[in-house]
C-alpha angles and dihedrals in degrees: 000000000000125000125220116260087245079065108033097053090071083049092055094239125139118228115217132213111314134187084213099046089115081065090053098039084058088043081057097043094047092055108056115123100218088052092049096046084047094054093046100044082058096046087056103043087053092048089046094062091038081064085049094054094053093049093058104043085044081051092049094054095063104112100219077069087060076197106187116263091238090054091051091043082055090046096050088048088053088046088057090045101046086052095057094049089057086042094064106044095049082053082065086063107049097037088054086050095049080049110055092041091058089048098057092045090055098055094043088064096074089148089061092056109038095100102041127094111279090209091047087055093045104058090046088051083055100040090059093034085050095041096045093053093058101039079060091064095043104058092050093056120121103255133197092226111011087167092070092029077053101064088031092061095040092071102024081058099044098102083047098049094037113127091204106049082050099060091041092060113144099170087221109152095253093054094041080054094054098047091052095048094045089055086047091055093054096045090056091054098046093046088059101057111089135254145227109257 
């Protein structure tokens, strides 16, 4: 059974000419150390300041505060935002994770892709190594309102995100298709939602 580059690099093999090496290069690219710190030092800042915002809207709704009923109203909008922002960014995450998983799954099935056209595979393999990229950076965009970027990617992103479809990963040309087409469609809906200036 073959092993993805980002593995057999450690192994000292050498990994020869794939239809699938987009799929590895963003195997590669999703595994870096320093990308995925990166991603987590920013999920918990973020959540960090979500925890922030909740201490001080719960703060402000002790009576003895007699805290206007406007200011609270503020506060409890900045609680909401706060959360989708964390929640974002911890979609990165997951979605990365999911990712990588369904990668690997798919380049460990060679048997299921001997017969198919390379080119065929290959375009598909660009296709989901371009569009992840760019739903990454997406997500992690400043948005106007992240609460509500935040529900709409939760369910734009849950064939993305799904356990099970990773590990069921074939990396026939249909599937590779639909798995294209499901990150473009995220990415649509993502793209549409408005940002901070």
């Amino acid at each position: 059974m073959s092993k993805p580059t980002w593995m057999a690099s450690h192994l000292g093999t050498q990994h020869t000419a794939d239809p699938l090496e987009q799929l590895l290069e963003l195997g590669r690219w999703l595994s870096e150390p320093a990308r995925r710190l990166a991603w987590r030092t920013a999920r918990k800042q973020r959540q960090a300041d979500a925890i922030d915002a909740e201490r001080a809207y719960n703060d402000a709704q002790r009576p003895s505060l007699q805290t206007p009923a406007a200011q609270i109203t503020d506060l409890h909008e900045h609680l909401h935002l706060a959360q989708g922002r964390a929640g974002l960014l911890a979609l990165v995450e997951e979605l990365a994770e999911r990712t990588r998983l369904r990668v690997t799954t798919t380049v460990l099935h060679p048997d299921q892709q001997h017969d198919l056209d390379p080119q065929a595979l290959r375009l598909r393999a660009t296709r989901i190594n371009t569009g992840i990229r760019q739903l990454l950076t997406d997500l992690a965009a400043d948005f106007a309102y992240p609460d509500e970027v935040h529900r709409t990617a939760e369910a734009a992103l849950r064939p993305l995100t799904s356990r099970l479809r990773a590990v069921e990963a074939t990396g026939e040309p249909d599937e590779l298709s639909s798995w294209a087409e499901a990150i473009e469609f995220a990415g649509a809906v993502i793209q549409t939602a408005p940002t901070r200036a």
